[in-house]
C-alpha positions as CSV (number, residue, x, y, z in Angstrom):
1,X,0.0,0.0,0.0
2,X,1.4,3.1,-1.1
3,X,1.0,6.6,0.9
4,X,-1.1,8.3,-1.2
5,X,-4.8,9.1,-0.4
6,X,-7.1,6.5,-1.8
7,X,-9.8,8.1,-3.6
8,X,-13.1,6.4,-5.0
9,X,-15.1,8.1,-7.8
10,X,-18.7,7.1,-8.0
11,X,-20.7,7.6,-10.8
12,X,-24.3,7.2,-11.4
13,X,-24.5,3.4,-12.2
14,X,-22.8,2.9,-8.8
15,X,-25.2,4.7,-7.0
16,X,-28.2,3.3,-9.2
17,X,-26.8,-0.4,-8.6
18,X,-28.7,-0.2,-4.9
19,X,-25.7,-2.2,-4.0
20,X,-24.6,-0.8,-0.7
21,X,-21.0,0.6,-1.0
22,X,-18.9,0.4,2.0
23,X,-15.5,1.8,2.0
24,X,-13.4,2.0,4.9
25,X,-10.3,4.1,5.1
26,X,-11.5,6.4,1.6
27,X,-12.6,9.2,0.4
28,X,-16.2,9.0,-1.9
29,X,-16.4,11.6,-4.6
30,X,-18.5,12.5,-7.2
31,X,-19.2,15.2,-9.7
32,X,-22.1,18.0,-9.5
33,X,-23.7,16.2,-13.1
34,X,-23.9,12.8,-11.1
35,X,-25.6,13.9,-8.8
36,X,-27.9,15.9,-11.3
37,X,-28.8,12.9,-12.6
38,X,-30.8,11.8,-9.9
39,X,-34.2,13.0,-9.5
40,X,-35.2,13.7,-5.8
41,X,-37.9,11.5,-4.0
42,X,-36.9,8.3,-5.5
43,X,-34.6,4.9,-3.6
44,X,-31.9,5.8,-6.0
45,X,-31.9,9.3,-4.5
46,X,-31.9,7.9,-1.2
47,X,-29.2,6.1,-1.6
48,X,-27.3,9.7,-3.0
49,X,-28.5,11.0,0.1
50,X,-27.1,8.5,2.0
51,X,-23.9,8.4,0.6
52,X,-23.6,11.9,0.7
53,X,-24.4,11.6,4.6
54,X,-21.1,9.0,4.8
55,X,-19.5,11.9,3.7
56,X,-19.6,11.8,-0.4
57,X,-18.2,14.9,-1.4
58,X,-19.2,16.8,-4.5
59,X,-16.7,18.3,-6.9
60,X,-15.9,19.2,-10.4
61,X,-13.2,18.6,-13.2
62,X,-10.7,20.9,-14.9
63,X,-12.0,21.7,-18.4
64,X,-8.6,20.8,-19.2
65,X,-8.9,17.1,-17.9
66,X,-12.5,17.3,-19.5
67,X,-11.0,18.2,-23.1
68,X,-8.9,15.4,-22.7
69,X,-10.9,13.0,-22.1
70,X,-13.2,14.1,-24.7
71,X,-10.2,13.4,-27.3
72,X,-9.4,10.0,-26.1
73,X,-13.0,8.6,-26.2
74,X,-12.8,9.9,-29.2
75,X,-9.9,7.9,-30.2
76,X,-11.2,4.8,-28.5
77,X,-14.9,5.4,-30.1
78,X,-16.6,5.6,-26.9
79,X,-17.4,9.2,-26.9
80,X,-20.9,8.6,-28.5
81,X,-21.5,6.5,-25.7
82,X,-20.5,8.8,-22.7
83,X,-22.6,11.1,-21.2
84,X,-21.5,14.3,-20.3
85,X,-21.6,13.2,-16.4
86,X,-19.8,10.0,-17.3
87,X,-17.1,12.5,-19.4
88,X,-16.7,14.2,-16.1
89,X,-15.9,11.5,-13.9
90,X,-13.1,10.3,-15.8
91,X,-12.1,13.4,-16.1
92,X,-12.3,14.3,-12.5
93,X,-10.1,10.6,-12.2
94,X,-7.6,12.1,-14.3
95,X,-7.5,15.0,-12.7
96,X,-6.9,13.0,-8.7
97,X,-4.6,10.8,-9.5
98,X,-2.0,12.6,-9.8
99,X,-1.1,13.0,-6.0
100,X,-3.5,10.4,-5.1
101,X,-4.3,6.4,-5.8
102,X,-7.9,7.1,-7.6
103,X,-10.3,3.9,-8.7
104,X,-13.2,4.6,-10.7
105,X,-16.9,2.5,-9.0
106,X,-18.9,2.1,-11.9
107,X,-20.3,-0.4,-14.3
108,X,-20.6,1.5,-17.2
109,X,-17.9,-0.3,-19.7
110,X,-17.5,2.9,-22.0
111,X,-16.3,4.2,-18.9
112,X,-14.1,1.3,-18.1
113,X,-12.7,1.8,-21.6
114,X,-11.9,5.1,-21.5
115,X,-10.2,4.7,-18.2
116,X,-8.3,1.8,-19.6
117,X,-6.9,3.4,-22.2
118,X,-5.8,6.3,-19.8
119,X,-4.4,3.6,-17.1
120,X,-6.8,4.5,-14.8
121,X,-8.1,2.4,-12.1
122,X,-11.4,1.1,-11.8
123,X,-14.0,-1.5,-10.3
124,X,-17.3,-2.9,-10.9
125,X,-20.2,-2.9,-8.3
126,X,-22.7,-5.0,-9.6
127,X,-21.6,-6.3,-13.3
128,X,-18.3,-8.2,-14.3
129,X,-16.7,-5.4,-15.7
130,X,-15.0,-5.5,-19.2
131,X,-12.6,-8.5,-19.8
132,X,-11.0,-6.8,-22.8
133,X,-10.6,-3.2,-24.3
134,X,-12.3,-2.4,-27.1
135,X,-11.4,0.4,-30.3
136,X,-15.0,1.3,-32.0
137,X,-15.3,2.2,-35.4
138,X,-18.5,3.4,-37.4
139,X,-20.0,1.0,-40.3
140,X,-22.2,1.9,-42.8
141,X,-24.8,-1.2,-43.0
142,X,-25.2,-0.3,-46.6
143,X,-22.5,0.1,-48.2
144,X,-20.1,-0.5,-45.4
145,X,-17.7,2.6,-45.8
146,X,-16.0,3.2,-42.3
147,X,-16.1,6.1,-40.9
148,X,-13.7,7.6,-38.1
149,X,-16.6,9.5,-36.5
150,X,-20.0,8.3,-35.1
151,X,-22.7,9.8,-37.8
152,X,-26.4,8.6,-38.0
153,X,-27.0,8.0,-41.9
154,X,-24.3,7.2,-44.2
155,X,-23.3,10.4,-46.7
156,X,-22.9,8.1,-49.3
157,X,-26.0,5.3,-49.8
158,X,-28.4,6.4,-46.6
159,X,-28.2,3.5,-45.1
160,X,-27.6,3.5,-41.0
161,X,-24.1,3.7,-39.6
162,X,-23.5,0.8,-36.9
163,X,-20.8,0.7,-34.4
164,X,-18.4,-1.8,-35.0
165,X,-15.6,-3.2,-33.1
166,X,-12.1,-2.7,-35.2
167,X,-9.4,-3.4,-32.5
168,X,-9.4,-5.5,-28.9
169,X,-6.7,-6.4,-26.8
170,X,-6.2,-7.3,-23.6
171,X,-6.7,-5.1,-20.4
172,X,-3.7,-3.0,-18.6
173,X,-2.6,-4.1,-15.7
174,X,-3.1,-2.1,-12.8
């Protein structure tokens, strides 16, 4: 164990899991869009509320750290699958673990992607988690021209564009 701070980031599938998340010795952050996600009044808000009690802190990214994460989920092909809270937990990862041993709670696996590429820790709560990482590409069902970036309709033939995998390989160790 090293001396940093150990740091978890929780984003929303954590929280909407209703698996209860006990972590001794370590801090519990989260990001202001998380928490927007959840709409007051319901369990899953309870459990927010909860957590928050245990002493969940709320706090946001760098735009920097933001912009970068942006550009590598672009480069992995996740970005059309990350929301902008999701976007801002990795980014908020990046930004912690510089002085600090960050892991990522979530079972989102564009999230676990993304973080992979970056060599950024991370954990499931409920699901397995990915096995391998994963490179997307864009497919036109038509025609099949590839395309570098996620469109809806393919310029060429008007046919729908489907996400592909083009590269896997196995996971970083951590």
């Amino acid at each position: 164990m090293s001396d940093k701070n150990i740091i978890y980031i929780i984003d929303t599938s954590a929280i909407l899991s209703g698996k209860q998340i006990n972590i001794d010795n370590a801090r519990m952050i989260t990001t202001i869009r998380v928490s927007n996600e959840l709409k007051p009044g319901g369990k899953d808000y309870q459990n927010f509320l909860f957590l928050k009690e245990q002493g969940l802190d709320i706090q946001n990214p760098t735009q920097e750290s933001i912009e970068k994460i942006k550009s590598i989920s672009q480069d992995t092909g996740d970005i059309a699958r990350l929301s902008d809270a999701d976007v801002e937990v990795l980014a908020l990862c990046l930004d912690l673990n510089k002085d600090n041993d960050v892991i990522i709670l979530s079972d989102d696996y564009s999230i676990q992607n993304v973080a992979n590429s970056l060599g950024l820790k991370f954990e499931s709560i409920s699901q397995k988690g990915i096995k391998k990482s994963f490179k997307w590409s864009f497919r036109c069902t038509g025609c099949g021209k590839k395309f570098k970036d996620n469109i809806n309709i393919c310029p060429i033939c008007g046919s729908a564009i489907k996400n592909t995998i083009s590269k896997k390989k196995s996971l970083k160790k951590m």
